[in-house]
N, C-alpha and C positions, 0 to 999 in steps of 0.2 A: 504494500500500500504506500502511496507516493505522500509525503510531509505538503502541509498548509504553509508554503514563505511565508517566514515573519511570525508563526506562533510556535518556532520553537525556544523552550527553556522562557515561557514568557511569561511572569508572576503574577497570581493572583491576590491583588491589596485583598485586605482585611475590610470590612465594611463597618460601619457604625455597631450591629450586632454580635462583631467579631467572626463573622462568615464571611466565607471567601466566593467570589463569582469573578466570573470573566465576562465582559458583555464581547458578543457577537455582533455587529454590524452588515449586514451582508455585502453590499454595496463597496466598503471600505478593506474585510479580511475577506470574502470569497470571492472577488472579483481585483484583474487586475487595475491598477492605477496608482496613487498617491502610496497607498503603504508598500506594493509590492509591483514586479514587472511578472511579463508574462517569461520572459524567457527564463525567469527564477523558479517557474513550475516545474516539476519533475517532465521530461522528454517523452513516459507514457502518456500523459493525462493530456499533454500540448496533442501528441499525435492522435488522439479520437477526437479531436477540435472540428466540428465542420462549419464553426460562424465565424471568421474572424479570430480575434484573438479572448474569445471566453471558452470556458469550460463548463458550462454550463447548457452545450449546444446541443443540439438532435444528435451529433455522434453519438455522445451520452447519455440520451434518453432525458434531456435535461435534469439530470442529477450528478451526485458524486457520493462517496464515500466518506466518510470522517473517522478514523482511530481516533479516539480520546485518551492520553494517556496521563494521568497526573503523580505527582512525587512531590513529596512534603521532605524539603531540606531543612535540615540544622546543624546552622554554622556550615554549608556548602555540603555536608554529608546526606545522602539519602537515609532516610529511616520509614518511611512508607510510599506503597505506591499503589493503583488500581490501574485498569486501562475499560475501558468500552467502545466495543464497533459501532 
């Protein structure tokens, strides 16, 4: 499975509750422009492209995949982790 530019090793603040969230933007983290290029995509995901430069086109059924992997460091050491497809 090909990495999302730009969300790797990318930390989750702590919230007013002490709960951690990442917001998603679509526009912004899955799609290219301002935070990432397209050429920074993995070379599978570019080559089922049939619109231009998204990935999000009919080659792909207009969809993608996402691994979610997260890991709680301290002091730069892993001490937990989980992942979801």
């Amino acid at each position: 499975m090909a990495g999302c530019p730009g969300w790797e090793d990318r930390p989750a603040p702590a919230g007013a509750a002490g709960q951690h969230a990442l917001t998603i933007v679509p526009a912004r983290d899955l799609l290219p422009g301002a935070a990432w290029a397209w050429e920074s995509l993995d070379p599978r995901v570019r080559a089922g492209a049939t619109d231009d430069e998204d990935p999000f086109s009919f080659g792909h059924l207009f969809s993608q995949q996402l691994l979610v992997e997260l890991r709680a460091l301290d002091g730069g050491i892993p001490v937990a982790g989980s992942q979801a497809p």
